[in-house]
N, C-alpha and C positions, 0 to 999 in steps of 0.2 A: 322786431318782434318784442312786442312787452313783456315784462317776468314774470306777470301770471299766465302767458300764452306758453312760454319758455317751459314752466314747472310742470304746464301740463301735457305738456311734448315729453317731457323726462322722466313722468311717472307714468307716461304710455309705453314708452321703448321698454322703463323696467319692466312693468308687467309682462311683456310680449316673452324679453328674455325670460323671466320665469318660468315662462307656459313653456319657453323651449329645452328649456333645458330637463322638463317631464321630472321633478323631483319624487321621491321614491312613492310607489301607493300599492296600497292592497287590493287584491283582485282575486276572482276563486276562478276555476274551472276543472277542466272534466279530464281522464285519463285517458286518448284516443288508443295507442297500444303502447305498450313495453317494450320490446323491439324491434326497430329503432324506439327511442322513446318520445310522445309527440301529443302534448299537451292543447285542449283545445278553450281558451277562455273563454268564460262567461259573459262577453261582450263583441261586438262585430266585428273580431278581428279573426287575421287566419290562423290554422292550428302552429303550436310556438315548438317548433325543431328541440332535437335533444342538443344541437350545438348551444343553444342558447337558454338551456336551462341547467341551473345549479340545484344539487340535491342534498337537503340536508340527512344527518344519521338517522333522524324521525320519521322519515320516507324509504330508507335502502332496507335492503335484506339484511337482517340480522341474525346469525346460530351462533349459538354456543356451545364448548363440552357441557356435557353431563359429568357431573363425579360423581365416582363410584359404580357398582352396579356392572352395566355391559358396559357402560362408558357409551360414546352417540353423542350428539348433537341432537339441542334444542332449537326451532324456532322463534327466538322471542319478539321481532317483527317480518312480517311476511313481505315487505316493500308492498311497493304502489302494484294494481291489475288495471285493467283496462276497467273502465267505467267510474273508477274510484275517483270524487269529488275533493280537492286540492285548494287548498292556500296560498297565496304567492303572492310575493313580492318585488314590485317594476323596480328597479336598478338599474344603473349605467344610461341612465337618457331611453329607459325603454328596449333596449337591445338586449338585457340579461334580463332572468326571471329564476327567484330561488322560491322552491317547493319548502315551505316551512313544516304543511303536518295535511294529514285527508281530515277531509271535516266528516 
């Protein structure tokens, strides 16, 4: 095998590996239900399990006290509902998905 034949065997196998290893990419999609929780993306794939999705603080439920007053608890994020349109981020070779924020 010649070395320009060789080089471009070597710069095919790396790309392949690249493609395999799915390095990280941004994707949206849509909030099937809460719970369980089950994310369905914006691309031909099937709906993505709550085992396999990470939530950040910017998507969960958020209350706070109130000072003062009766005292209570504030809502200051409502988390994700069903319908609500998502951010996300492919990780781990495609097998995790982190919900960054609803669009």
């Amino acid at each position: 095998m010649s070395e320009t034949n060789m080089k471009g065997v070597l710069q095919e196998l790396i790309q392949e590996c690249v493609k395999g290893m799915k390095p990280a990419d941004m994707m949206t999609g849509t909030v099937l239900s809460v719970s369980p929780l089950s994310v369905q993306p914006d691309v031909s794939m099937p709906p993505i399990p709550a085992a396999a999705l990470i939530m950040t603080t910017a998507v969960t439920l958020r209350t706070v006290p109130v000072q003062g007053g009766d005292g209570g608890t504030v809502v200051v994020n409502p988390g994700l509902q069903a319908g609500d349109k998502v951010l996300m981020l492919r990780v781990s070779g495609g097998q995790r998905y982190i919900i960054l924020s609803t669009l």
